[in-house]
N, CA, C and O atoms as a GROMACS GRO file, in nm:
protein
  512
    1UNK      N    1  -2.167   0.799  -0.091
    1UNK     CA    2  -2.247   0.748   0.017
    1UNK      C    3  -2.160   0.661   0.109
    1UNK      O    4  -2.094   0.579   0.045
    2UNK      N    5  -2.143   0.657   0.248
    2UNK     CA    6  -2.079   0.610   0.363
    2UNK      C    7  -2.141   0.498   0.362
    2UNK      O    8  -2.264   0.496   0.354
    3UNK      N    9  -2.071   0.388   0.368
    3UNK     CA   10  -2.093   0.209   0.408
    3UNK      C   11  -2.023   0.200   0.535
    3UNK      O   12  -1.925   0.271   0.559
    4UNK      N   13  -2.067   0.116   0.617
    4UNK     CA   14  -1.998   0.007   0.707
    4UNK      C   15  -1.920  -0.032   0.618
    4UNK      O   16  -1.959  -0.071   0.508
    5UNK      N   17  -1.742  -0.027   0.669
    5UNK     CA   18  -1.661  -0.137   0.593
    5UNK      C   19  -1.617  -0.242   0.718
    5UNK      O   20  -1.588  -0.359   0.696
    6UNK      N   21  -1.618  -0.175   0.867
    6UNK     CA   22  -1.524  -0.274   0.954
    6UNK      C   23  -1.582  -0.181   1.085
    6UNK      O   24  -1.655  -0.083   1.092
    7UNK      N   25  -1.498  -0.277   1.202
    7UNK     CA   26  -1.542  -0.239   1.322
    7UNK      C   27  -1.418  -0.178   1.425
    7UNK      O   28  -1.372  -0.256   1.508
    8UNK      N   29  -1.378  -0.072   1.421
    8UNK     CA   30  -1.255  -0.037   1.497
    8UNK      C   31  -1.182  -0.106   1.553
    8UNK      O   32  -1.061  -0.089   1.565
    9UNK      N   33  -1.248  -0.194   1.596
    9UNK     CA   34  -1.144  -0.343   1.645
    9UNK      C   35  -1.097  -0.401   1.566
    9UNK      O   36  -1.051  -0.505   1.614
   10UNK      N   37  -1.083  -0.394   1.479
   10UNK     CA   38  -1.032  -0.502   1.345
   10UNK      C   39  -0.897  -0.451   1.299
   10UNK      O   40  -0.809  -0.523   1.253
   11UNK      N   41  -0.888  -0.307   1.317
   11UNK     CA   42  -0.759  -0.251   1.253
   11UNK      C   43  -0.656  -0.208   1.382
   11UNK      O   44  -0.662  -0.088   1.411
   12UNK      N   45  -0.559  -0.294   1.467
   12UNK     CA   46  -0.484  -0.261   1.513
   12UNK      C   47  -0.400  -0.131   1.530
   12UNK      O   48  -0.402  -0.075   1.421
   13UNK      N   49  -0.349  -0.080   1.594
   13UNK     CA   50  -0.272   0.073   1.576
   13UNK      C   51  -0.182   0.066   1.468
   13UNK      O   52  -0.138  -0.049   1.477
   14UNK      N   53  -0.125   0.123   1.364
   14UNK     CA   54  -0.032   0.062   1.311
   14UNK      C   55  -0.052  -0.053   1.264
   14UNK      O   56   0.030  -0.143   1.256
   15UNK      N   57  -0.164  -0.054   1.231
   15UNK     CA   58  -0.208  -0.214   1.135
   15UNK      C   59  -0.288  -0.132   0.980
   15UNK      O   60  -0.308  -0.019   0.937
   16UNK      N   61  -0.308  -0.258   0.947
   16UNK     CA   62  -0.402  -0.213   0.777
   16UNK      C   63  -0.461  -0.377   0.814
   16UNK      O   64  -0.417  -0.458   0.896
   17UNK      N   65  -0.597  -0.393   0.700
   17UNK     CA   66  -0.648  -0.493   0.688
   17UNK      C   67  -0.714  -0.419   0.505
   17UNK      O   68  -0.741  -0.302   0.476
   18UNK      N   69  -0.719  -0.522   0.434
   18UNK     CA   70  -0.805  -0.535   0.312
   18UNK      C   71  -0.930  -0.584   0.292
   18UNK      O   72  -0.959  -0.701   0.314
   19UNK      N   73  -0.999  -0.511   0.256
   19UNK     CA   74  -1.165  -0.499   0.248
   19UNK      C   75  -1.192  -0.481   0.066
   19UNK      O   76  -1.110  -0.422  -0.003
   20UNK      N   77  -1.308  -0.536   0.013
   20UNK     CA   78  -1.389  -0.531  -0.097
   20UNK      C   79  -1.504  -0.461  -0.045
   20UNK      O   80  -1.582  -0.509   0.038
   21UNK      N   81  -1.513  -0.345  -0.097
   21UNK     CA   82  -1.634  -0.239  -0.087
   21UNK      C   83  -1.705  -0.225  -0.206
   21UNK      O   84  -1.637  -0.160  -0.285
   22UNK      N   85  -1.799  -0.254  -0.246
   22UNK     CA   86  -1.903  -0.235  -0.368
   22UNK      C   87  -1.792  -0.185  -0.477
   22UNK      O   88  -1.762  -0.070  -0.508
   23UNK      N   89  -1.728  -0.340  -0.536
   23UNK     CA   90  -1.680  -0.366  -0.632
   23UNK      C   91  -1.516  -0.330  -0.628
   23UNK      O   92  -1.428  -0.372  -0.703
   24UNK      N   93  -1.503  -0.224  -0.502
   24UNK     CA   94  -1.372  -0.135  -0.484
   24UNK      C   95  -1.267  -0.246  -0.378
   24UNK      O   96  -1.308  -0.298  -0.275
   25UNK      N   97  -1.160  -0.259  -0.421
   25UNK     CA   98  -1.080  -0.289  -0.326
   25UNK      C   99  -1.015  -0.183  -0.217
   25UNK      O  100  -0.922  -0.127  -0.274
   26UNK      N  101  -1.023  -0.156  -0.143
   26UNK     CA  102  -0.922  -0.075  -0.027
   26UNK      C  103  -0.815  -0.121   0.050
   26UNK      O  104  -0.751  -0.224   0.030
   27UNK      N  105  -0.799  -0.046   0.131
   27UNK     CA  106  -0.706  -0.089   0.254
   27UNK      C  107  -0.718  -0.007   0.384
   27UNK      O  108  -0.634   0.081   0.395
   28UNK      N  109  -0.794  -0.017   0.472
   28UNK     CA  110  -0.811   0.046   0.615
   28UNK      C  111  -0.674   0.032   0.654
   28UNK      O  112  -0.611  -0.068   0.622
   29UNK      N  113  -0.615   0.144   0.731
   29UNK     CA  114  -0.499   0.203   0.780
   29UNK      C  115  -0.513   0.278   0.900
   29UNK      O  116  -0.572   0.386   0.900
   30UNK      N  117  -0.455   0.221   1.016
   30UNK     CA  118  -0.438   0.290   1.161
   30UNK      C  119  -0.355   0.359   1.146
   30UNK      O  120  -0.249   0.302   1.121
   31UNK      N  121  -0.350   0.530   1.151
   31UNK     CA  122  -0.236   0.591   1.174
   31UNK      C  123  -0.255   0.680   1.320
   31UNK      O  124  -0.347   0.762   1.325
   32UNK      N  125  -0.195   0.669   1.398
   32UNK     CA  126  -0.172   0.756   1.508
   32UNK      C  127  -0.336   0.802   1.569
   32UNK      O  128  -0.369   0.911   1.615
   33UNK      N  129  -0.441   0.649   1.547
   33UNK     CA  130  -0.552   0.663   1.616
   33UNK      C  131  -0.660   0.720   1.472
   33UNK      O  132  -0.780   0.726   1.494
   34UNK      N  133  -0.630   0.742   1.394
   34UNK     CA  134  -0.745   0.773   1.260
   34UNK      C  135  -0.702   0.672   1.131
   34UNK      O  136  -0.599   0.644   1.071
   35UNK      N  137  -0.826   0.639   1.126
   35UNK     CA  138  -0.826   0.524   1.028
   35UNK      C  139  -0.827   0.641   0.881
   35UNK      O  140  -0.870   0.754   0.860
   36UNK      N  141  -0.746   0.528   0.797
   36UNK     CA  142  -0.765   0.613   0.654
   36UNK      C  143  -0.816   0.497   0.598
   36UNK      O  144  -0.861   0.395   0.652
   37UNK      N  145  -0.794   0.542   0.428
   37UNK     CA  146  -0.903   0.466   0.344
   37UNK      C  147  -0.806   0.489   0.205
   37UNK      O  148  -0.788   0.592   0.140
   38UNK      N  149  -0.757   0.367   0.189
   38UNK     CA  150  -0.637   0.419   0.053
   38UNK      C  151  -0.698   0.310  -0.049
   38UNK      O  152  -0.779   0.227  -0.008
   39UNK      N  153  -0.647   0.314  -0.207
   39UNK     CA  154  -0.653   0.189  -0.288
   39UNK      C  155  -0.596   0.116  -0.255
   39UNK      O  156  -0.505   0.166  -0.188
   40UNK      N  157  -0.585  -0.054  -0.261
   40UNK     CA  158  -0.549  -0.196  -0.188
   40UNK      C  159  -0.416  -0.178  -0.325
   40UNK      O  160  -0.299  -0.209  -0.300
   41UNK      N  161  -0.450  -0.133  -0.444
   41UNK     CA  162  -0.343  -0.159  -0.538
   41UNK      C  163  -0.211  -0.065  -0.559
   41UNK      O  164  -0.215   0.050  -0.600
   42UNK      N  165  -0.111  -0.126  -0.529
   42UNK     CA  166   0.028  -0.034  -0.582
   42UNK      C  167  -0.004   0.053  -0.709
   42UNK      O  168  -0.038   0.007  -0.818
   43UNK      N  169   0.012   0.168  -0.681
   43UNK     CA  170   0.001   0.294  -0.772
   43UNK      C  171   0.163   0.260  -0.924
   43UNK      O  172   0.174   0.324  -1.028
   44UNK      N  173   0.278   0.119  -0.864
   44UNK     CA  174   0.357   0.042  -0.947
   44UNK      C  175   0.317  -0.057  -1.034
   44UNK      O  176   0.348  -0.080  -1.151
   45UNK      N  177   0.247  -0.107  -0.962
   45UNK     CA  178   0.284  -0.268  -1.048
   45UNK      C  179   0.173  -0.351  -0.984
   45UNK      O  180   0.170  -0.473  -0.993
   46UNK      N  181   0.052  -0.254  -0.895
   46UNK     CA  182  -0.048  -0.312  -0.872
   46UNK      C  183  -0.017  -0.422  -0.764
   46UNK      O  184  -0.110  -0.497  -0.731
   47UNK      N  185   0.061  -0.433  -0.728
   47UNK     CA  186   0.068  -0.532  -0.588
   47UNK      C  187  -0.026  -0.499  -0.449
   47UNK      O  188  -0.061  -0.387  -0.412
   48UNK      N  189  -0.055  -0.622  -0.385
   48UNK     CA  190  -0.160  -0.599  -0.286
   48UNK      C  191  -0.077  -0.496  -0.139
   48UNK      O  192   0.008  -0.536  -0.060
   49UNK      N  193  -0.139  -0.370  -0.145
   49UNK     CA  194  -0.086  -0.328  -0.050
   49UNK      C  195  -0.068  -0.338   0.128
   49UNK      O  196   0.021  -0.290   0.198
   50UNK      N  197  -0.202  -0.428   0.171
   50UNK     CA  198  -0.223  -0.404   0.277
   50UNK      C  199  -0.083  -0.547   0.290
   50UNK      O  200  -0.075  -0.612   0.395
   51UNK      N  201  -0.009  -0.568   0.198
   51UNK     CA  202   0.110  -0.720   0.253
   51UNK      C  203   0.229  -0.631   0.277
   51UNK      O  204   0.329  -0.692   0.314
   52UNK      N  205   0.241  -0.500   0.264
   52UNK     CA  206   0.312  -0.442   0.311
   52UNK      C  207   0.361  -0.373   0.400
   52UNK      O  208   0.298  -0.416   0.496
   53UNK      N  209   0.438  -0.286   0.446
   53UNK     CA  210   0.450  -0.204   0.595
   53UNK      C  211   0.384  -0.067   0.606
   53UNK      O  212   0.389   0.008   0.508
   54UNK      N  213   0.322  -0.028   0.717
   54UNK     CA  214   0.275   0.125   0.716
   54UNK      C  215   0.413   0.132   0.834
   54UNK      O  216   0.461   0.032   0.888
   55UNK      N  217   0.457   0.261   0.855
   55UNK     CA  218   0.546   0.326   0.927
   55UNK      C  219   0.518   0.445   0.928
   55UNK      O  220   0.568   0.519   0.843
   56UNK      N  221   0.416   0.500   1.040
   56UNK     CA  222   0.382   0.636   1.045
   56UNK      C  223   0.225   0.648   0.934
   56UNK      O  224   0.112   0.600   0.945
   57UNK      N  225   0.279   0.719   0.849
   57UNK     CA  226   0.148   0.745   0.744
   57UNK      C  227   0.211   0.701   0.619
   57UNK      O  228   0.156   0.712   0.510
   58UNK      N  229   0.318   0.655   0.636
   58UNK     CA  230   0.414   0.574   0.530
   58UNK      C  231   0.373   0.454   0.464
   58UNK      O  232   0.386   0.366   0.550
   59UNK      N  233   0.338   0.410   0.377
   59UNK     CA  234   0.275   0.294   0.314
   59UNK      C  235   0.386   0.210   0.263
   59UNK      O  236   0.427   0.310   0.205
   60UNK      N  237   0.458   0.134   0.236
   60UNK     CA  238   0.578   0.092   0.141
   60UNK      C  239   0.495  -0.053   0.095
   60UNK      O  240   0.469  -0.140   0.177
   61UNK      N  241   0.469  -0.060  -0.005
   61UNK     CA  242   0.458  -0.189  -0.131
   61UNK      C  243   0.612  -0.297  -0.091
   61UNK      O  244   0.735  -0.283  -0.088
   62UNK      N  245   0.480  -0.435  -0.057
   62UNK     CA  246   0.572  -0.537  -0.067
   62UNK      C  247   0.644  -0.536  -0.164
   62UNK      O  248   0.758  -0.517  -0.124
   63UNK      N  249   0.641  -0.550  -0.298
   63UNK     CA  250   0.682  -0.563  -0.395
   63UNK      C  251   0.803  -0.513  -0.432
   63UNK      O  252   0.881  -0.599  -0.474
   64UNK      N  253   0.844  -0.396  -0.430
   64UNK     CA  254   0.969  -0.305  -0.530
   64UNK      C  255   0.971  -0.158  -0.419
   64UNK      O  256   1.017  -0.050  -0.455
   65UNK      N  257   0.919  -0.179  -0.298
   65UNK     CA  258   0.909  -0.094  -0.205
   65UNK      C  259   0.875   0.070  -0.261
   65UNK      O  260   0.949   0.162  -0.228
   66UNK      N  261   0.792   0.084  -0.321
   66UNK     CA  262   0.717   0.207  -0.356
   66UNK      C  263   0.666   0.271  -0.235
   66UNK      O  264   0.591   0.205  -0.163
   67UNK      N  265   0.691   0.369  -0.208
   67UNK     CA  266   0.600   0.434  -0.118
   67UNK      C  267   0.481   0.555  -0.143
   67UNK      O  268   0.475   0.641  -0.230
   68UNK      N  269   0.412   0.532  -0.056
   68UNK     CA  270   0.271   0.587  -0.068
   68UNK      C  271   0.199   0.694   0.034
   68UNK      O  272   0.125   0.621   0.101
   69UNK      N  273   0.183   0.820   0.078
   69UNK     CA  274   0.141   0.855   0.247
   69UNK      C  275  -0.040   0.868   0.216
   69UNK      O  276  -0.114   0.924   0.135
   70UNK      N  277  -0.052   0.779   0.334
   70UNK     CA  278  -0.226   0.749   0.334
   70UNK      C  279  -0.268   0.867   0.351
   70UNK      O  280  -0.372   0.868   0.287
   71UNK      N  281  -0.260   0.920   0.375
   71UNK     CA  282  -0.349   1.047   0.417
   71UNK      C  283  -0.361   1.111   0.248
   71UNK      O  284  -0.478   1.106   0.211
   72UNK      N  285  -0.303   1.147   0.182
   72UNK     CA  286  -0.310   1.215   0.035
   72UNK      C  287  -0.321   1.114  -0.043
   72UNK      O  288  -0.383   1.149  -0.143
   73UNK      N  289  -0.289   0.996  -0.046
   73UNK     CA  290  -0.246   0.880  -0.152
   73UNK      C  291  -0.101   0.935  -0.296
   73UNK      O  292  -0.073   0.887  -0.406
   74UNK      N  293  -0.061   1.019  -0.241
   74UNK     CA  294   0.070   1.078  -0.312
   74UNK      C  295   0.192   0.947  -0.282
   74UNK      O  296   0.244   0.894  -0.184
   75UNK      N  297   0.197   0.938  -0.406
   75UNK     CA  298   0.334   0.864  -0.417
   75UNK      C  299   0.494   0.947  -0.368
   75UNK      O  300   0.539   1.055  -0.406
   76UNK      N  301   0.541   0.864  -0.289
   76UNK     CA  302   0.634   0.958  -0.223
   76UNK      C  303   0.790   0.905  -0.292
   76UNK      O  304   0.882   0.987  -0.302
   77UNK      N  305   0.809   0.760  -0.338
   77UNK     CA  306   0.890   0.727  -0.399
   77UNK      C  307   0.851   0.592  -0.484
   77UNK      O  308   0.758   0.520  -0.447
   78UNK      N  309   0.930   0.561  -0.605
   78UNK     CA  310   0.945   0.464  -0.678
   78UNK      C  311   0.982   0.377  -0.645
   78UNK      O  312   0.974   0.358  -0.524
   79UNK      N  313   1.048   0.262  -0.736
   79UNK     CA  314   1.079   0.132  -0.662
   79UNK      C  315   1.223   0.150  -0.632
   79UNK      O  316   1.275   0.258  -0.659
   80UNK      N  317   1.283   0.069  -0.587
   80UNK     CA  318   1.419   0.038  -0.525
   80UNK      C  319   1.491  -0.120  -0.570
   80UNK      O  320   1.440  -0.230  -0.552
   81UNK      N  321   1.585  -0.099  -0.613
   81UNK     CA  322   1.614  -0.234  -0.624
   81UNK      C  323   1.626  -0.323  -0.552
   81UNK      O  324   1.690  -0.303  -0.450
   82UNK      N  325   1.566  -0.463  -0.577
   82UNK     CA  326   1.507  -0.585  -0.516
   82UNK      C  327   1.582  -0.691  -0.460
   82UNK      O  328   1.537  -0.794  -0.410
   83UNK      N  329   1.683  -0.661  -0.471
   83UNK     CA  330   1.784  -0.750  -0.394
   83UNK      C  331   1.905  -0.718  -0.352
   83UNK      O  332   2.003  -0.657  -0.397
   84UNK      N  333   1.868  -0.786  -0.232
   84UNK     CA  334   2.002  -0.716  -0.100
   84UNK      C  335   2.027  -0.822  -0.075
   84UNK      O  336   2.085  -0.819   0.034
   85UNK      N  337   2.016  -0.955  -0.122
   85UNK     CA  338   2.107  -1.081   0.009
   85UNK      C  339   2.277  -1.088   0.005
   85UNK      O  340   2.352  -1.047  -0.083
   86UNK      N  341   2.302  -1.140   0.105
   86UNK     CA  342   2.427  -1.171   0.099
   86UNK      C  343   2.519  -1.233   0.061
   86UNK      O  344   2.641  -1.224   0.075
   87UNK      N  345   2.416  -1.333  -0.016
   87UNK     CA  346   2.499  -1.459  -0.079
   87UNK      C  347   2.493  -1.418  -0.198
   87UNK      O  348   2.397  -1.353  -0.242
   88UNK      N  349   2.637  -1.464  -0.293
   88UNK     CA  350   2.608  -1.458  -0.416
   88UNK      C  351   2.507  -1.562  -0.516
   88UNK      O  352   2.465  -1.675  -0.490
   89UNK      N  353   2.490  -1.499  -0.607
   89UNK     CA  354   2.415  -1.552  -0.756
   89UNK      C  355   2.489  -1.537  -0.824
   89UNK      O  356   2.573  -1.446  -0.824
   90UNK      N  357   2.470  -1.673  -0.945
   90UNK     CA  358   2.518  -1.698  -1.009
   90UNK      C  359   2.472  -1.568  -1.154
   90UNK      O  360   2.354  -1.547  -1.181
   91UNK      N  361   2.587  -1.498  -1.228
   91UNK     CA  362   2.616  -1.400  -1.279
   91UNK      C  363   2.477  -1.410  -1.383
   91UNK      O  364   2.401  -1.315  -1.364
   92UNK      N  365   2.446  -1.475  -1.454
   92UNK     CA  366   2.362  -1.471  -1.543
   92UNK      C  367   2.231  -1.423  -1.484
   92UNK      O  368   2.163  -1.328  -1.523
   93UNK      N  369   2.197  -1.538  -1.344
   93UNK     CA  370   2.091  -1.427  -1.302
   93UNK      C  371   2.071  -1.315  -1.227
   93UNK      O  372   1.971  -1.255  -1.188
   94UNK      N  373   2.210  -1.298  -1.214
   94UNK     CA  374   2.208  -1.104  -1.152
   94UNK      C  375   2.167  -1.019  -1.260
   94UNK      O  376   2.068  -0.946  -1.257
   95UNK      N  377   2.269  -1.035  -1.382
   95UNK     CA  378   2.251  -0.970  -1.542
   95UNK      C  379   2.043  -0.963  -1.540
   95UNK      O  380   1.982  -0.859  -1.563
   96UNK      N  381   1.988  -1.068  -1.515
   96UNK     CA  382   1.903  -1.072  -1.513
   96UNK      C  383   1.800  -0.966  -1.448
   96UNK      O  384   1.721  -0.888  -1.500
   97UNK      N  385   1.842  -1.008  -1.262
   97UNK     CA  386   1.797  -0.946  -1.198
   97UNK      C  387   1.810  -0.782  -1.216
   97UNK      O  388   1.726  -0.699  -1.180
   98UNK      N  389   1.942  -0.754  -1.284
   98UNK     CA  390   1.931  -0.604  -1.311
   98UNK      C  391   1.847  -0.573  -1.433
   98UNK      O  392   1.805  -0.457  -1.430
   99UNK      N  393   1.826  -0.614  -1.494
   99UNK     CA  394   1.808  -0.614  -1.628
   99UNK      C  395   1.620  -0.585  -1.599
   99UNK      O  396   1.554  -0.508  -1.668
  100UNK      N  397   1.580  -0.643  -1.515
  100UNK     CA  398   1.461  -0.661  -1.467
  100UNK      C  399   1.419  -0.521  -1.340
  100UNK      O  400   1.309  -0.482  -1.301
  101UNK      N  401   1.528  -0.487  -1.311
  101UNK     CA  402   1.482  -0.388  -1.233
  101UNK      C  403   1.512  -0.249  -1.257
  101UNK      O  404   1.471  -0.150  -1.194
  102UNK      N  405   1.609  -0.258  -1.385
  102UNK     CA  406   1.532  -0.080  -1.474
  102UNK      C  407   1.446  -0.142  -1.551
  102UNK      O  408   1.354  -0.064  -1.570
  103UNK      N  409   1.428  -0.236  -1.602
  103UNK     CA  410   1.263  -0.207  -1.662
  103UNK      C  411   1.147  -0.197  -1.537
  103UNK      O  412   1.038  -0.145  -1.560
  104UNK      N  413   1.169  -0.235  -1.445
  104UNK     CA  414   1.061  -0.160  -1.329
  104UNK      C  415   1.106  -0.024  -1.320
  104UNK      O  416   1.006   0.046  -1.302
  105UNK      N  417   1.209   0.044  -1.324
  105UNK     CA  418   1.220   0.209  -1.297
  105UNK      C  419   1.169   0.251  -1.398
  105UNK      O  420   1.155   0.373  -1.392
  106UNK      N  421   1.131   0.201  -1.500
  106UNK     CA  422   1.130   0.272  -1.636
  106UNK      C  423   0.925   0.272  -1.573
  106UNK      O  424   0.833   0.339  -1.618
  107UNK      N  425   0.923   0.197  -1.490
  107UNK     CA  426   0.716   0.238  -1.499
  107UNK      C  427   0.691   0.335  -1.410
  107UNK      O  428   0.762   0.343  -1.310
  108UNK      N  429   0.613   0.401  -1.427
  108UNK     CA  430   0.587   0.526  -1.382
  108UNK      C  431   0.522   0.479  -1.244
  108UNK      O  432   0.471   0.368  -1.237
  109UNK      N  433   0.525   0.561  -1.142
  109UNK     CA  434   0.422   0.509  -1.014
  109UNK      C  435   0.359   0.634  -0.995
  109UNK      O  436   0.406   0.746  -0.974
  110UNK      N  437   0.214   0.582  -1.009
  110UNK     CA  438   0.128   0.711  -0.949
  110UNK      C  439   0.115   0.677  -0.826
  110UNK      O  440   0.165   0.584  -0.763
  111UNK      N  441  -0.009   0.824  -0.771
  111UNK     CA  442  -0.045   0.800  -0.692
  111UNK      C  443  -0.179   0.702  -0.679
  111UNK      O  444  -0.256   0.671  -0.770
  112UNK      N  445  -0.186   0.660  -0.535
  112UNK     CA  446  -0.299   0.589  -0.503
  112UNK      C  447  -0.447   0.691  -0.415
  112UNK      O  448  -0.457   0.792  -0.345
  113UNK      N  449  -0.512   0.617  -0.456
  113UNK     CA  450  -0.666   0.700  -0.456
  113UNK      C  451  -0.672   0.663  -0.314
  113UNK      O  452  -0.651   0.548  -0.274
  114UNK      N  453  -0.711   0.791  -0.217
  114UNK     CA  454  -0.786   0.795  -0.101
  114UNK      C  455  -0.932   0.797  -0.117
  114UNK      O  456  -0.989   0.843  -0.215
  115UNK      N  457  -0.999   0.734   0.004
  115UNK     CA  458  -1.156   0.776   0.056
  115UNK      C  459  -1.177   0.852   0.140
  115UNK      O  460  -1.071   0.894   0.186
  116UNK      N  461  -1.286   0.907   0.197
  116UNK     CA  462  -1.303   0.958   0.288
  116UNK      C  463  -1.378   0.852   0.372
  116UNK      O  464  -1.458   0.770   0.326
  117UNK      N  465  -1.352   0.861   0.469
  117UNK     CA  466  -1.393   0.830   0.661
  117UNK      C  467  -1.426   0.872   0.740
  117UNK      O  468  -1.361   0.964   0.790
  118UNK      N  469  -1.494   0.849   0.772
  118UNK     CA  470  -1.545   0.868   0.948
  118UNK      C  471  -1.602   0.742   1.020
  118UNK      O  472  -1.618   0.630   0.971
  119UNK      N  473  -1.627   0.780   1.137
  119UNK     CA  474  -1.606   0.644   1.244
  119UNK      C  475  -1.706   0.714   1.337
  119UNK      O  476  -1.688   0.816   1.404
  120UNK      N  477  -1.858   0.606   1.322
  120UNK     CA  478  -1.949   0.670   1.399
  120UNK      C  479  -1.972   0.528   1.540
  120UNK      O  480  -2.019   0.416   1.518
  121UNK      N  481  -1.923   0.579   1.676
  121UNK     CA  482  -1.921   0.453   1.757
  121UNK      C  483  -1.845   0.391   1.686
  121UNK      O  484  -1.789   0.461   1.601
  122UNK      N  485  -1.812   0.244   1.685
  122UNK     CA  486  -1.736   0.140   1.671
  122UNK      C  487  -1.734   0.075   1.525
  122UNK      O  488  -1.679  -0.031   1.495
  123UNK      N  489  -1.818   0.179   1.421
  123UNK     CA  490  -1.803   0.107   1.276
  123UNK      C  491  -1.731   0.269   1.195
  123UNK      O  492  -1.749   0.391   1.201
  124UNK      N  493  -1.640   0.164   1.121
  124UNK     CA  494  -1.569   0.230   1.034
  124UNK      C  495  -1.641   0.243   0.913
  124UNK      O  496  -1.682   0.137   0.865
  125UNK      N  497  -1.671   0.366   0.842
  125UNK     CA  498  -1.751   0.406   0.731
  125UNK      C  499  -1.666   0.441   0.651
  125UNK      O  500  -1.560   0.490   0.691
  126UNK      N  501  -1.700   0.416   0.477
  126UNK     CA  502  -1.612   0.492   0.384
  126UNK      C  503  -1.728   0.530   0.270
  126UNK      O  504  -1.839   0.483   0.242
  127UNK      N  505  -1.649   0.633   0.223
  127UNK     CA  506  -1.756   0.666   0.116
  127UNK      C  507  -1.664   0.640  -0.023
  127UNK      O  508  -1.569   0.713  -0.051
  128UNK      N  509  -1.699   0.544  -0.093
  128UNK     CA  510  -1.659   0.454  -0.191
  128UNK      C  511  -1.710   0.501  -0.312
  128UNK      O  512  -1.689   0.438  -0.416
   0.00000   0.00000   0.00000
């Protein structure tokens, strides 16, 4: 059954916003003028998705940069390792930091669950 979740104005082109729909978390997604309707949770490690970047229909997780394409909710890649700065760390917590980021490769990433949408006038509907 289709709810009001939001009002077309709310989701910028190339924006997402996070919504609680009867018990469901989501994430409304502007892609190229059609709103989608994905799970709010990393298909990784459960991180909040809408804190991350869309690029195209491209989703990437703040977190360990997983990617996701809204339109299918197919996981398109796993995580990536988490640190790029330029300055060094002190050796013990690199050992660390690696040590910590194959046990993130070692978790599987699914995919994330789409809704369906439509947009009647100026309210965004999902069927949840």
């Amino acid at each position: 059954m289709f709810v009001e979740v939001a009002k077309l104005d709310e989701i910028a082109p190339g924006g997402m916003k996070a919504y609680e729909v009867k018990g469901k978390e989501i994430v409304l997604c502007n892609y190229d003028g059609k709103i989608y309707a994905v799970s709010r949770r990393c298909g990784h490690m459960n991180s909040p998705l809408e804190m991350g970047t869309l690029e195209g229909y491209i989703l990437t997780c703040p977190m360990h940069y997983s990617q996701f394409d809204i339109t299918t909710g197919e996981a398109l890649s796993g995580p990536v390792p988490t640190y790029s700065g330029d300055e060094p760390i002190p050796e013990d917590l690199m050992r660390t930091i690696q040590y910590i980021s194959m046990l993130q490769s070692k978790i599987k990433t699914y995919n994330i669950e789409t809704y369906p949408v439509k947009v009647e006038g100026n309210s965004i509907m999902v069927d949840v």
